[in-house]
C-alpha positions in Angstrom: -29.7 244.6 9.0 -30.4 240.9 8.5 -28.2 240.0 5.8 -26.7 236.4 5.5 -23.8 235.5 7.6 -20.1 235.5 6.2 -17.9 232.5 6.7 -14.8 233.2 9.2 -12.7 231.1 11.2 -13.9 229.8 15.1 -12.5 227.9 17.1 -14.2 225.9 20.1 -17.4 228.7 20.7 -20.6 227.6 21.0 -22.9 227.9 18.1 -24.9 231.2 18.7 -21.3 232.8 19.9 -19.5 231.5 16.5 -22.5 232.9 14.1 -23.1 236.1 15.8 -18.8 236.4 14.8 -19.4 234.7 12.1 -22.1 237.6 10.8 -20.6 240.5 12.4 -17.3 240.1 10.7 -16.3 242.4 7.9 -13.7 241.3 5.1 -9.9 242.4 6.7 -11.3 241.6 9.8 -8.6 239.1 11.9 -10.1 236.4 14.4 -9.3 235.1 17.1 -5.9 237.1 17.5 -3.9 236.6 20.8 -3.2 240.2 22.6 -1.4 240.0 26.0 -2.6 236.8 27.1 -5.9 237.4 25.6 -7.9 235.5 22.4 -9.7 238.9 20.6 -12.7 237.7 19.2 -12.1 240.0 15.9 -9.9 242.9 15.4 -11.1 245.5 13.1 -7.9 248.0 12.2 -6.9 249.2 15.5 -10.5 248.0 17.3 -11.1 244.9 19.3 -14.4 243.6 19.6 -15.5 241.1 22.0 -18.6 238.9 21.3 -20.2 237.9 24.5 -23.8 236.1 24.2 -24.3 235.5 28.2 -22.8 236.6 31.1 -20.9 240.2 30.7 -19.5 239.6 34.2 -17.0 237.5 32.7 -15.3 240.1 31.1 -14.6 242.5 33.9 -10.6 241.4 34.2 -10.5 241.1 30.2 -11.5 245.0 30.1 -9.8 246.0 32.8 -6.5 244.8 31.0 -7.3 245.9 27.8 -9.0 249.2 28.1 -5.6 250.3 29.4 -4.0 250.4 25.8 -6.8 249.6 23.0 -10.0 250.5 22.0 -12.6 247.7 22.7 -16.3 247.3 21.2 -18.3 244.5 23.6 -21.1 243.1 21.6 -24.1 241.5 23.5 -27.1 239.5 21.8 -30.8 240.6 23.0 -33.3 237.8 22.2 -36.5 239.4 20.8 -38.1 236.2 20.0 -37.2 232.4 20.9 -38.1 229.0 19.3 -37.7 225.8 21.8 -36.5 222.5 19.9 -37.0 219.7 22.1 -34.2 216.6 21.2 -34.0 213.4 22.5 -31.1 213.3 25.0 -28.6 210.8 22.8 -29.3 210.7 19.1 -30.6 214.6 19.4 -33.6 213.5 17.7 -36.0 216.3 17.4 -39.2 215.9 19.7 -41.0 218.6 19.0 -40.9 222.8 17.9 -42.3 225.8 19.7 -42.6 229.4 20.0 -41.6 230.6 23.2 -44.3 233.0 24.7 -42.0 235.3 25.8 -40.8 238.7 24.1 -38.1 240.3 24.6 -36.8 243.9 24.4 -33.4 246.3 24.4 -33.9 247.4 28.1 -33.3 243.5 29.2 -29.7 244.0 28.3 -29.7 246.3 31.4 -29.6 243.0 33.8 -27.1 241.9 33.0 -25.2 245.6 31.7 -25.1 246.1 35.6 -21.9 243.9 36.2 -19.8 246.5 33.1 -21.5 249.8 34.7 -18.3 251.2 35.7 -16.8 250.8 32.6 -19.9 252.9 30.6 -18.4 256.0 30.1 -14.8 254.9 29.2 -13.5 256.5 26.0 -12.0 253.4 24.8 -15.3 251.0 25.2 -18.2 251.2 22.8 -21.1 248.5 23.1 -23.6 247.4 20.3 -26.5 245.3 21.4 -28.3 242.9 18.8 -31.7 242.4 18.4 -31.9 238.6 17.3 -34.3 235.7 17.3 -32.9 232.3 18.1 -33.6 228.6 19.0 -33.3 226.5 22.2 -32.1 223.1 21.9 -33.0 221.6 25.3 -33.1 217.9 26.2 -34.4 216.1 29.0 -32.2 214.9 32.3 -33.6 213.6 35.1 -33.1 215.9 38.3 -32.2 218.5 36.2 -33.2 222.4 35.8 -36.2 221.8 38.3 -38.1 225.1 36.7 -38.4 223.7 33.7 -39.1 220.3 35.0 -35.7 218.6 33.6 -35.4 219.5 31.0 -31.5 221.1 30.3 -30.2 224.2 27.4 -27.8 222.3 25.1 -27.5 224.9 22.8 -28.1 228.1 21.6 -28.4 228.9 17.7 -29.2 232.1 15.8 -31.7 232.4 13.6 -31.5 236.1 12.0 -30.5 239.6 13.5 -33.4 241.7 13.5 -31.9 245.1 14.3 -28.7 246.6 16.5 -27.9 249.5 18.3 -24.4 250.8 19.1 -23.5 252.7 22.0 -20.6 255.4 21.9 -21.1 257.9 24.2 -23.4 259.4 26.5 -25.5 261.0 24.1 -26.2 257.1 23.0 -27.7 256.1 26.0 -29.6 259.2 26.6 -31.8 258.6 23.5 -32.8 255.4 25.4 -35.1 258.0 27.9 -38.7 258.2 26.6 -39.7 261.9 25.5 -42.3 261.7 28.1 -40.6 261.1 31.3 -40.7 263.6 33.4 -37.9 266.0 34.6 -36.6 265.1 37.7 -37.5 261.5 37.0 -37.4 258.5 39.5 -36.9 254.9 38.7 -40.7 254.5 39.7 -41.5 256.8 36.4 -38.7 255.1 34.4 -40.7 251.9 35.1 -44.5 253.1 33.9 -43.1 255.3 30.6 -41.2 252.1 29.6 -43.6 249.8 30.7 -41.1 247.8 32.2 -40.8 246.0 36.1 -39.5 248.6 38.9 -35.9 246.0 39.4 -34.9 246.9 35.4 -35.6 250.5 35.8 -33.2 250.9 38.4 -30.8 249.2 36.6 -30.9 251.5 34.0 -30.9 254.4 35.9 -27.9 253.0 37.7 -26.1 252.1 34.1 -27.1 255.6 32.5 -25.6 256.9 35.6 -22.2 255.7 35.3 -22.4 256.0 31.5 -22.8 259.8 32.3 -26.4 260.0 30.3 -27.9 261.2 33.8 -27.4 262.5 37.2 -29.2 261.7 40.4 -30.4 265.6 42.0 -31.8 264.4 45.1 -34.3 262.4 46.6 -38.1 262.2 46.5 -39.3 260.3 49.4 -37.1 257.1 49.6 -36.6 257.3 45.7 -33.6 259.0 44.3 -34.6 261.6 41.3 -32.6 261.3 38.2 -32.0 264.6 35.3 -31.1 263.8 31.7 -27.2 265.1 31.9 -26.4 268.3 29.7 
């Protein structure tokens, strides 16, 4: 799935935004097309898709207007691997290169797929999530970004796609439960098959929920149990 990126027009989008278009485009493909009010990231034939590398909350009123009428695909980046690129603050002179320790994995989309739950199982919205590795540009300002001791995200660039998954249905977001989890299954069991914290595995219970791959049955103590939906 990691081909080269194909050259199409952006406008003002930040760099990891305007390559992620710039690679998911197809030829035919229109860009940035105004639709009631809106600026459609790309429109496929009679599909809009919406490329959004950060904060899916932002999209809430944008769906809610155009799921009325259109069919929209919401495509969302999921960094497996990072590279921090340390510039000086002015001439963005490079400092220095590093691997960032962390790894990352699908089910981190589900932190921030919380805020679109409720639009899930709408026939009109389809979601693909890309695997990608990327680099940081980060520069140093005083007083700044505390955690990481001042030192600020400039920019965010993409290195390759790795992989991608597409979501359509709920059959889609059923094949994200492990074969092994138990049936009932509470967020506590979600957690140790998928080797993930307790907080994302209540999140994707919560998501698959709405997106109609489960359905909570009951309670186990204070934990709600979950059944893969038939």
């Amino acid at each position: 799935m990691a081909t080269p990126p194909r050259p199409i027009a952006t406008l003002n989008e930040g760099p990891l935004h305007a390559a992620l278009k710039s690679w998911y485009a197809r030829p035919g493909d229109q860009s940035e097309v105004p639709i009631a009010g809106r600026q459609i990231d790309l429109v496929r034939g009679e599909l809009f898709i919406e490329i959004q590398t950060s904060n899916l909350f932002a999209l809430r009123k944008k769906l809610t207007q155009l799921l009325e009428k259109y069919p929209v695909r919401v495509v969302h980046p999921v960094v497996l691997r990072s590279w921090i690129v340390r510039v000086e603050r002015k001439s963005h002179r490079q400092l220095g290169r590093r691997k960032s320790p962390r790894e990352g994995r699908l089910e981190d989309a589900f932190a921030e797929l919380v805020s679109l739950s409720q639009w899930l199982a709408h026939p009109r919205l389809s979601l693909e999530l890309l695997l990608i590795e990327e680099e940081q540009l980060r520069t140093y300002v005083p007083g700044r970004a505390w955690r990481r001791r001042g030192w600020v995200t400039l920019e965010r660039r993409l290195l390759r796609v790795v992989d991608g998954r597409l979501f359509r249905g709920p059959e889609d977001w059923r094949a994200l439960l492990p074969p092994s989890l138990p049936a009932p299954f509470t967020t506590a069991d979600l957690a140790e098959h998928l080797r993930l914290s307790r907080e994302l595995a209540q999140k994707i219970a919560y998501c698959l929920r709405f997106a109609g791959a489960v359905r909570a049955i009951g309670k186990q103590g204070n934990a709600h149990t979950y059944l893969a939906a038939a």
